[in-house]
Kinemage of the C-alpha trace (Angstrom):
@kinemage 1
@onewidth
@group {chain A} dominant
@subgroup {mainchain}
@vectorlist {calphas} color= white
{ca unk a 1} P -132.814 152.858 -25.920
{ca unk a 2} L -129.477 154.093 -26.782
{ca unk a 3} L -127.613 153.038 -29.510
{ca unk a 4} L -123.929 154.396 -30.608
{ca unk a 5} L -122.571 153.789 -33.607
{ca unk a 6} L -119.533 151.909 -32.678
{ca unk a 7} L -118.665 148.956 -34.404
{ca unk a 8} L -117.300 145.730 -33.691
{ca unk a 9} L -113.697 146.718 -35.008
{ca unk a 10} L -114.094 150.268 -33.259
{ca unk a 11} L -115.666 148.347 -29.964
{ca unk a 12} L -112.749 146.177 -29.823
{ca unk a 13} L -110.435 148.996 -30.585
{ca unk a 14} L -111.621 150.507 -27.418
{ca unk a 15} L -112.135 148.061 -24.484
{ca unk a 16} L -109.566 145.563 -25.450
{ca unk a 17} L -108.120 146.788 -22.066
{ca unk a 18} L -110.566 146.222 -20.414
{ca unk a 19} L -110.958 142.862 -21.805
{ca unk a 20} L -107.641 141.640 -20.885
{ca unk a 21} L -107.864 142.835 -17.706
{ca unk a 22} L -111.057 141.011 -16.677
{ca unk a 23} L -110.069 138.079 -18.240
{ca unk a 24} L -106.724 137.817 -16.584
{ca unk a 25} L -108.546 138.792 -13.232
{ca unk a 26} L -110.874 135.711 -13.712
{ca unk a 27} L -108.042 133.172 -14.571
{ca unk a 28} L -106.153 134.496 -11.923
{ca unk a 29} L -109.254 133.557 -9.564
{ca unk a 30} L -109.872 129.707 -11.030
{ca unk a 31} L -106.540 129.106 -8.434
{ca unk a 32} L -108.419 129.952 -5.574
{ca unk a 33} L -111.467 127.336 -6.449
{ca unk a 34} L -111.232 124.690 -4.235
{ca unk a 35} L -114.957 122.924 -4.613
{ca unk a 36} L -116.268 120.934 -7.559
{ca unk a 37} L -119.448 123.113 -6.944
{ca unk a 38} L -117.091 126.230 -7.006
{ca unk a 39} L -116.505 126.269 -10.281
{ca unk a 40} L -120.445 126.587 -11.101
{ca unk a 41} L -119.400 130.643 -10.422
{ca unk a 42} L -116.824 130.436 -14.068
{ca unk a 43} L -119.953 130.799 -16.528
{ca unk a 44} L -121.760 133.758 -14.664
{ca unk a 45} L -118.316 135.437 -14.244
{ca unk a 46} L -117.874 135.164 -17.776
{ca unk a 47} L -121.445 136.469 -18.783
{ca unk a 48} L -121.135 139.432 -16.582
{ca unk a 49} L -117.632 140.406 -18.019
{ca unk a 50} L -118.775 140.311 -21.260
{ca unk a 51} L -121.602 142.648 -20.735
{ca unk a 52} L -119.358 144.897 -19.280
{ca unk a 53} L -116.746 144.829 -22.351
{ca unk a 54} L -119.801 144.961 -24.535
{ca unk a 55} L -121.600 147.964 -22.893
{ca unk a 56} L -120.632 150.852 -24.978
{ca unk a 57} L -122.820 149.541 -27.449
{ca unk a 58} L -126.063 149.663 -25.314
{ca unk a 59} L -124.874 151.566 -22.014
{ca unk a 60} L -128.474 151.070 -19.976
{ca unk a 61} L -128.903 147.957 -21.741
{ca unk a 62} L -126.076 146.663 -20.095
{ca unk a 63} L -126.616 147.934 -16.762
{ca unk a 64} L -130.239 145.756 -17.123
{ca unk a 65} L -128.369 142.566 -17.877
{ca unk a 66} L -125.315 142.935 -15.987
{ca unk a 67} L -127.843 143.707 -12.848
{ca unk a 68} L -130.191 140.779 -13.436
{ca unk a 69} L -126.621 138.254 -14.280
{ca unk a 70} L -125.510 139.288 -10.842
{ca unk a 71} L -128.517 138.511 -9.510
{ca unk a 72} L -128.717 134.910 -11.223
{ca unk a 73} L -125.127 134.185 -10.117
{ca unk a 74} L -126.182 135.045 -6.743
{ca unk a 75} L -129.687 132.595 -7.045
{ca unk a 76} L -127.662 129.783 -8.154
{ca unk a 77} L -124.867 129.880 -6.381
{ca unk a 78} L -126.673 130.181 -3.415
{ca unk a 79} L -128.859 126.832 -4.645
{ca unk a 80} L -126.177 125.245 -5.160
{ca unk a 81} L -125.041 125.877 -1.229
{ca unk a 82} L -121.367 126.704 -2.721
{ca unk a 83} L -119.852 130.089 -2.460
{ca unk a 84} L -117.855 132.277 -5.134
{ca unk a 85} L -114.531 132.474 -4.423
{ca unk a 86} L -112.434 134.340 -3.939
{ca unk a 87} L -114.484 136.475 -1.469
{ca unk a 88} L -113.646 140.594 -1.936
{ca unk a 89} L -116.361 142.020 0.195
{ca unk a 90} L -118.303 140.073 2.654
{ca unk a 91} L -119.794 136.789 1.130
{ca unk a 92} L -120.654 136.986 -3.130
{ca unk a 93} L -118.814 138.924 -4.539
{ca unk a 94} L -114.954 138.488 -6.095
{ca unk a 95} L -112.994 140.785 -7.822
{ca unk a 96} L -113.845 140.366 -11.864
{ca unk a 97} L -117.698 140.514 -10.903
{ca unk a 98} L -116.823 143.632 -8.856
{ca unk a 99} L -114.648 144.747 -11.835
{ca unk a 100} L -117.414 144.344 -14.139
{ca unk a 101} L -119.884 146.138 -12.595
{ca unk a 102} L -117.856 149.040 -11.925
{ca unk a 103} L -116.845 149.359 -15.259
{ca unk a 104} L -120.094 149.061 -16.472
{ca unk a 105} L -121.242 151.779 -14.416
{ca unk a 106} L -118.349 153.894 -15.670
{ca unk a 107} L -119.553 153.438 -19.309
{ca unk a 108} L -123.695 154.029 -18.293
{ca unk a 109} L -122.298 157.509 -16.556
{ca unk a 110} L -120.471 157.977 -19.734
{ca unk a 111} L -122.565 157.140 -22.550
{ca unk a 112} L -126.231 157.700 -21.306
{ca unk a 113} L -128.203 160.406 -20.547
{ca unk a 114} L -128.867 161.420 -16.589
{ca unk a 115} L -131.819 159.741 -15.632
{ca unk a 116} L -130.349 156.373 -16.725
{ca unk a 117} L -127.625 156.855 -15.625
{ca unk a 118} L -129.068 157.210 -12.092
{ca unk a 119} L -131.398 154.678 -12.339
{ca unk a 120} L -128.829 151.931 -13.885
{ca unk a 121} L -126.349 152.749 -10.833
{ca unk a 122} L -129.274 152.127 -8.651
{ca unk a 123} L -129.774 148.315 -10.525
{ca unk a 124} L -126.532 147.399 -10.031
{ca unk a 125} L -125.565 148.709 -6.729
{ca unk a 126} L -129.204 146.752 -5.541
{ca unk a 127} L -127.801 143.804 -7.614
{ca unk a 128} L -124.511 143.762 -5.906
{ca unk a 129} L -126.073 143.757 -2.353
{ca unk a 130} L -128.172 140.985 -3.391
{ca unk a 131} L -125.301 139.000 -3.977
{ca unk a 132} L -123.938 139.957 -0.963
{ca unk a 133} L -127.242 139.248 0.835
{ca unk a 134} L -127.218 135.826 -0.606
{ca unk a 135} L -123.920 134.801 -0.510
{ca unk a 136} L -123.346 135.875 3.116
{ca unk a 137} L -124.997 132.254 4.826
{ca unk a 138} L -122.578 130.286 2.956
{ca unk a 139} L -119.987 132.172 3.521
{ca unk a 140} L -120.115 133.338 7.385
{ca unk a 141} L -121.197 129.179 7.839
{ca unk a 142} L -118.293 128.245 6.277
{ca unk a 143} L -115.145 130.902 6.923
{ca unk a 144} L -116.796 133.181 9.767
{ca unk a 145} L -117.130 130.786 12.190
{ca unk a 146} L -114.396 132.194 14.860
{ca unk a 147} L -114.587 136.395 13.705
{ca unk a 148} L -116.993 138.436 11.928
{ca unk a 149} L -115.766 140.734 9.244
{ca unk a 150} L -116.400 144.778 10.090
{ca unk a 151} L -119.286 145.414 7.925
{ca unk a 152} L -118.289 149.449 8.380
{ca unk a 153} L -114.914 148.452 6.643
{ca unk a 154} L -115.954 146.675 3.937
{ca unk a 155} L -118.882 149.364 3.109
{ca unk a 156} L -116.366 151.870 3.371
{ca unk a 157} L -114.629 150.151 1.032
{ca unk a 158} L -117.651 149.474 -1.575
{ca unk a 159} L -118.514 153.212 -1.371
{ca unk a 160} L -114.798 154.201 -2.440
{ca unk a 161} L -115.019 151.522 -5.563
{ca unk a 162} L -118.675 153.352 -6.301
{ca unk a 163} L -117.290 156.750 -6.208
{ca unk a 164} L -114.441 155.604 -8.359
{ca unk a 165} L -116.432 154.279 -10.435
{ca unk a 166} L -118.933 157.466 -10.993
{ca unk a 167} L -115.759 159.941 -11.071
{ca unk a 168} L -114.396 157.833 -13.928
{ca unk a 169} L -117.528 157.663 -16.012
{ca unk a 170} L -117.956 161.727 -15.410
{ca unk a 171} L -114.205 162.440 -15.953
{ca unk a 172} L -114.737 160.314 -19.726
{ca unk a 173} L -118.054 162.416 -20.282
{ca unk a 174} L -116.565 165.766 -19.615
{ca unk a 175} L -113.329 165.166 -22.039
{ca unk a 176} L -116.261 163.452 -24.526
{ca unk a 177} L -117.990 166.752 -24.410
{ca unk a 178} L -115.095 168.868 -24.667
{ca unk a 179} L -114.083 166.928 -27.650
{ca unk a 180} L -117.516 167.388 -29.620
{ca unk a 181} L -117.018 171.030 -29.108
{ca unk a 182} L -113.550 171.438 -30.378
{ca unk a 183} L -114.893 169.546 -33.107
{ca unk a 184} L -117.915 171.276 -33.550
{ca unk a 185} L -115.274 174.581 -34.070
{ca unk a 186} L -113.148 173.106 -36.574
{ca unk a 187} L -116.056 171.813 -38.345
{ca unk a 188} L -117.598 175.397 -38.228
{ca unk a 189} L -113.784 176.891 -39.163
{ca unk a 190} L -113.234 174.199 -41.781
{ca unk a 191} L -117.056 175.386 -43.155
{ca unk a 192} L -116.035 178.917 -43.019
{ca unk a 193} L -112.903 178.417 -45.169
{ca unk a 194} L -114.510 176.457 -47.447
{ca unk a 195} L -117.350 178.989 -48.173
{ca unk a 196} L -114.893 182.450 -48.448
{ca unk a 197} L -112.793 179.830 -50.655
{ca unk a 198} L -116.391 179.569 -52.604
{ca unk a 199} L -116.534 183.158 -52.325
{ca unk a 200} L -113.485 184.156 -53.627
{ca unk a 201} L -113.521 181.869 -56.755
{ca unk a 202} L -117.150 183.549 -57.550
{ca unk a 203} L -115.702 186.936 -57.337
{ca unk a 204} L -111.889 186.496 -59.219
{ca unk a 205} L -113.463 183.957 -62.117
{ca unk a 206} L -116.969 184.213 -62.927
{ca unk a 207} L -117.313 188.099 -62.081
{ca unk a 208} L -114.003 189.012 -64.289
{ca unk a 209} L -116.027 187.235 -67.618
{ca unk a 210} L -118.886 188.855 -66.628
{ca unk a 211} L -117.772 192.564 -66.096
{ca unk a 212} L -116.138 191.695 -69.497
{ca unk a 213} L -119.583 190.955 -70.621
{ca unk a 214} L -120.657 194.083 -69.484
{ca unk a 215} L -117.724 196.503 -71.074
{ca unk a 216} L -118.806 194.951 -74.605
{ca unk a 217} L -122.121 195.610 -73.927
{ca unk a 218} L -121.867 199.140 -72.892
{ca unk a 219} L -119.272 199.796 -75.762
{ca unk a 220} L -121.709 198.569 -78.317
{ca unk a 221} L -124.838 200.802 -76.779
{ca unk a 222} L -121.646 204.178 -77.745
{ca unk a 223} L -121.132 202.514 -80.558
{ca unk a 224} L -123.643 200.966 -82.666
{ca unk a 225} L -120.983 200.334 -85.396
{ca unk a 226} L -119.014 197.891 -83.349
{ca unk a 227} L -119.710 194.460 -83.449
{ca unk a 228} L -119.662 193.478 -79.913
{ca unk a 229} L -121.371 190.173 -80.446
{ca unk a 230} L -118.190 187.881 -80.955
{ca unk a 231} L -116.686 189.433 -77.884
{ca unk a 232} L -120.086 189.108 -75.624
{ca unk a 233} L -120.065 185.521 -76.940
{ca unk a 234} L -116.821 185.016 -76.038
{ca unk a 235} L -117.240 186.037 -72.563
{ca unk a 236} L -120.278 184.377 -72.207
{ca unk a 237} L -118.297 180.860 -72.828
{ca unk a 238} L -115.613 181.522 -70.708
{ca unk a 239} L -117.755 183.188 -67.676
{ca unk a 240} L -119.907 179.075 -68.562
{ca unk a 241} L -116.313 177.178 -68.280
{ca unk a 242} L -115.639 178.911 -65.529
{ca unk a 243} L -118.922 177.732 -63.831
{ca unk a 244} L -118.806 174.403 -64.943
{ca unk a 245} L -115.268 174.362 -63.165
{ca unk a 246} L -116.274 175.847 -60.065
{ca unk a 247} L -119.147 172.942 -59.819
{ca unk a 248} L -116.751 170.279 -60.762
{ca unk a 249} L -114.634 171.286 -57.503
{ca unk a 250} L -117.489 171.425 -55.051
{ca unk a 251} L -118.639 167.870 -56.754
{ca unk a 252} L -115.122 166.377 -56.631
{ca unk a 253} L -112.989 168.475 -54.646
{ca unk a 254} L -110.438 169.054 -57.799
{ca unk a 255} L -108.770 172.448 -57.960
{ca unk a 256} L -110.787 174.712 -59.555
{ca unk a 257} L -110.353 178.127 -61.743
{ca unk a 258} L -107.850 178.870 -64.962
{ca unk a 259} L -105.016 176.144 -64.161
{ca unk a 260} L -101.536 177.099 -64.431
{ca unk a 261} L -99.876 175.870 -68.028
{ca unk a 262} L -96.177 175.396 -67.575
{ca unk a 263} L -95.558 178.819 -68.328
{ca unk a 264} L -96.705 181.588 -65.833
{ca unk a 265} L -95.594 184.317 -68.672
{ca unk a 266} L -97.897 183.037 -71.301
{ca unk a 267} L -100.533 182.559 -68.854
{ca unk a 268} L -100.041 186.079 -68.235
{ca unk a 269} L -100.044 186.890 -71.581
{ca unk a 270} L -103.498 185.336 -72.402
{ca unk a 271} L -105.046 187.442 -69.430
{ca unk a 272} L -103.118 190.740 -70.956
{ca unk a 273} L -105.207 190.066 -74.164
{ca unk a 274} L -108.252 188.995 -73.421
{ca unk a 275} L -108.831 191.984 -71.199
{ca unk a 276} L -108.466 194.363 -74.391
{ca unk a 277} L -106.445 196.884 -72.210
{ca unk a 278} L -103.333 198.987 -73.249
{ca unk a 279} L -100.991 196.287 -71.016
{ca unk a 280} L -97.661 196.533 -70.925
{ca unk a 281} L -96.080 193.528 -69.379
{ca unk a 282} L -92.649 193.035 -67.389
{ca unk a 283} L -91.002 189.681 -66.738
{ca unk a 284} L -87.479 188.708 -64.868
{ca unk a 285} L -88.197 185.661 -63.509
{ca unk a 286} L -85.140 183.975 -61.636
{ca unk a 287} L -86.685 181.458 -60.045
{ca unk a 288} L -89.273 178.500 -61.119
{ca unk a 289} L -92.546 179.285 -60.083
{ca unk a 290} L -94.050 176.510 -58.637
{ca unk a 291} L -98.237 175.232 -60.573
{ca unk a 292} L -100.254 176.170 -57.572
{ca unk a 293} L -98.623 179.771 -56.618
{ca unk a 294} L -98.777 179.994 -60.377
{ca unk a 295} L -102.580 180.063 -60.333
{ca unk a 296} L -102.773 182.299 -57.400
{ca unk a 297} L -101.018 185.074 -59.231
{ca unk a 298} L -102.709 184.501 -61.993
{ca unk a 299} L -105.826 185.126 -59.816
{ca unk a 300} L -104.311 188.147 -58.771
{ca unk a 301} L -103.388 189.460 -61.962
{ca unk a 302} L -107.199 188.181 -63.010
{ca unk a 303} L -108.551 190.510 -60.250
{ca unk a 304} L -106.309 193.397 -60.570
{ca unk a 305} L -107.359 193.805 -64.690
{ca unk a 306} L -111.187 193.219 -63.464
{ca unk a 307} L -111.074 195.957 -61.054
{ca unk a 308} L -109.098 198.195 -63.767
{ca unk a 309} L -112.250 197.758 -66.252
{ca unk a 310} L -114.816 198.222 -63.355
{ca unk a 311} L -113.680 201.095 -61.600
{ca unk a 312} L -110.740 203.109 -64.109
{ca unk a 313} L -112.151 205.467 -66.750
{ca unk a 314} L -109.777 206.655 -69.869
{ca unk a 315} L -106.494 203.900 -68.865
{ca unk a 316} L -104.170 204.784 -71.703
{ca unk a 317} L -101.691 202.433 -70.041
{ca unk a 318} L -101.707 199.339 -67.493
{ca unk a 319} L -98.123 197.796 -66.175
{ca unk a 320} L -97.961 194.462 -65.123
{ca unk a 321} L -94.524 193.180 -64.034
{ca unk a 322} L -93.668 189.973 -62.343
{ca unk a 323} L -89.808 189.580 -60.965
{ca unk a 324} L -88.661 187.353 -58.611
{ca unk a 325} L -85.788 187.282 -56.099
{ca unk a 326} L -84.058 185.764 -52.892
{ca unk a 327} L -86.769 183.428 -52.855
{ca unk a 328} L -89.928 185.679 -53.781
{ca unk a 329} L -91.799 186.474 -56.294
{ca unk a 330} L -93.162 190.387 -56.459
{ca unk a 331} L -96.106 191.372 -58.498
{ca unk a 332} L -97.244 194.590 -59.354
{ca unk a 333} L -100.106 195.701 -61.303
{ca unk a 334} L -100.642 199.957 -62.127
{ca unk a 335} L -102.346 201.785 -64.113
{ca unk a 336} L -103.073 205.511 -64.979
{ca unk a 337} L -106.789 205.583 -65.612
{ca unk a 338} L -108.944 208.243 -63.456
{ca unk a 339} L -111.750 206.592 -61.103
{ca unk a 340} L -115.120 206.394 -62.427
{ca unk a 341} L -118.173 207.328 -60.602
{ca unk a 342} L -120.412 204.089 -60.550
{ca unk a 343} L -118.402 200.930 -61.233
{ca unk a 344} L -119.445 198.584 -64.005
{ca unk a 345} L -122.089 196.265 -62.944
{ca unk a 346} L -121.587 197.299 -59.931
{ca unk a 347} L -119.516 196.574 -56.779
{ca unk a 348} L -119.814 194.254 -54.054
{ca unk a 349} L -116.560 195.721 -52.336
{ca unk a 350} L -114.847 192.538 -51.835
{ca unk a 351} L -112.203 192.325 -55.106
{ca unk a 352} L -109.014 193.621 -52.080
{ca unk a 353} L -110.277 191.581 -49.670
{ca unk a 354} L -110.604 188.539 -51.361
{ca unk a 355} L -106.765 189.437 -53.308
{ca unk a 356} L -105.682 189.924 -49.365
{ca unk a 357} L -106.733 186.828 -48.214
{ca unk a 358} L -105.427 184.872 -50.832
{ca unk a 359} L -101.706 186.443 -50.547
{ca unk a 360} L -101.656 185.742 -46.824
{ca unk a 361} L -102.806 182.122 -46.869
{ca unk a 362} L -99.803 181.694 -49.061
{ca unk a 363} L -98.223 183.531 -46.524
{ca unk a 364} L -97.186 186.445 -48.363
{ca unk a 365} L -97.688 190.509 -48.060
{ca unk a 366} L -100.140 192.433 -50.281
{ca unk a 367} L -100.799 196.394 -50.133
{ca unk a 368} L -103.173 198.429 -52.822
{ca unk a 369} L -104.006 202.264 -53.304
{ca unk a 370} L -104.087 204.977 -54.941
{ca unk a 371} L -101.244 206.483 -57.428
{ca unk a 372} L -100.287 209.932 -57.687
{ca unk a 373} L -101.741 211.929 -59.852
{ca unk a 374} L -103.803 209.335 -60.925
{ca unk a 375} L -104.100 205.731 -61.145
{ca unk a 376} L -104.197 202.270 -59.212
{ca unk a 377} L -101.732 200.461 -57.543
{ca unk a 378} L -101.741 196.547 -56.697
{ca unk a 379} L -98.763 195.202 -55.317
{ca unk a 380} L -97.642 191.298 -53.539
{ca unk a 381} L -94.761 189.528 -52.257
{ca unk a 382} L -95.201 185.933 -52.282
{ca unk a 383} L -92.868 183.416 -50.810
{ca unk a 384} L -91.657 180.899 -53.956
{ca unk a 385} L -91.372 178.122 -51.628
């Protein structure tokens, strides 16, 4: 048995259209009443346009009850000798009951799967022509006494309302489907976004500390002399900040990594000096830089230091300038050292892409490469607002 997950407030939401229109049909109809008998039809009208409003909830469910209501209309009605009015095809049916069951039959071929689909068509078209069958003695006794309706006509017309119907209900489940798979891609994008977000917040924070780890800890194995402890420890803390950071955005979803204080230059600054290399820094800042593009750079000028320590051997001097103008802010990171053969701790290759992808979701150009005669280059324009 299906069951969607619409609720009341979402249900209502959704067929209030429907709603009104069967209601209005109905009230409408009460005019044409013109036996005290006739107006025995009112409470099986109602019943069966309720289903139908309700169906969404229980698609084949409501093809079962709307097909047996039909049927008990037809029982009593026809026990009671009177006849619904008005008459739309040939004898028991009117227009709200005919209504109802196509709509119904528009939200089975919707909502449920094939075979009950099929099969709860079949229970109400059955349903309908037992009403017909019913109805038709009172009716032909007591308006077909002159002229016979064309029966061809009126099935003609019942086959039209049928295919109507069915083309509705398939036309709804086609732009249903369609909609599941655009949101099955953006789920999937939004999933891949969020992961080489993850990805790039591992790399620029947690693997700067640790390569920092690893310089002290290779400089103490050259030099037994040097105390590398306080500087390992230090690391160590930060690389554990940084973590516990990272975690607290995937928990909350709070911006994660070294926030931006209100000054970008002493933000700068503190990177400059806790990487321990010969910087030389270079600031003409026009323009106030806003706390999120802030961060970014400070990512990039995170990354760009990391990468000097990895992969630069004998740097006896690293510039770092930030400038902005006309709107933009350029960075530029270079240094002189020579390229070492294996990088410290290692490289996973993606430092550049992850500094790329960062400049151009803020919409911005980056390049990096080699100097001449020796030497790194890391350069980005971003836009300030």
């Amino acid at each position: 048995m299906e069951s969607t997950d619409l609720t009341w407030r979402l249900l209502a939401k959704r067929q209030w259209p429907l709603a009104l229109s069967l209601a209005g049909i109905t009230l409408a109809e009460t005019g044409s009443i013109s036996t005290t008998s006739g107006w025995w039809q009112i409470p099986g009208v109602l019943v069966i346009c309720a289903i139908s409003v309700l169906a969404p909830r229980r698609p084949f469910d409501a093809a079962l009850a709307a097909a047996f209501a039909i049927v008990c209309v037809a029982i009593y009605m026809r026990f009671l000798g009177a006849s619904i009015e008005p008459h739309f095809f040939l004898s028991g049916a009117n227009i709200s009951i005919t209504g109802a069951a196509m709509a119904t039959v528009a939200i089975l071929v919707r909502e449920a799967s094939q075979w009950r689909a099929v099969a709860g068509t079949l229970l109400v078209i059955a349903a309908m022509i037992t009403m017909e069958v019913l109805g038709w003695p009172i009716v032909a006794e007591l308006e077909y006494r002159r002229w016979e309706p064309d029966p061809s006509s009126y099935l003609f017309g019942a086959c039209i309302m049928l295919v109507l119907a069915v083309g509705t209900g398939l036309y709804f489940r086609a732009r249903d489907n369609e909609r599941a798979s655009q949101l099955a891609v953006s789920v999937a994008s939004a999933q891949n976004s969020e992961r080489m977000a993850l990805a790039r917040e591992l790399h620029d924070v947690v693997a700067h500390y640790v390569t920092a780890i690893v310089v002290h800890a290779r400089a103490g194995q050259l030099n037994r002399e040097f105390d590398v402890l306080p500087g390992i420890e230090a690391s160590g803390n930060e690389a554990l900040t940084a973590m516990r950071r990272l975690v607290g955005t995937l928990r909350d979803g709070e911006s994660s990594g070294p926030a931006a204080s209100s000054s970008l230059v002493d933000d700068v600054r503190s990177l400059a000096a806790e990487s321990e290399l010969p910087v030389r820094l270079s600031f003409d800042l026009e323009d106030a830089v806003p706390q999120e593009l802030a961060r970014s750079v400070l990512r990039l000028v995170q990354e760009s230091l990391t990468n000097t320590q990895k992969h630069a051997a004998a740097v006896s001097s690293v510039d770092v300038s930030l400038s902005s103008s006309d709107g933009v802010l350029h960075l530029a990171v270079l240094d002189d050292g020579i390229a070492s053969g294996v990088p410290v701790g290692g490289s996973g290759g993606y430092g550049l892409v992850g500094m790329r992808e960062r400049v151009e979701l803020l919409g911005g150009s980056f390049s990096a490469g080699r100097r001449e005669p020796t030497g790194w280059t890391v350069r980005a324009d971003l836009p300030i607002s």
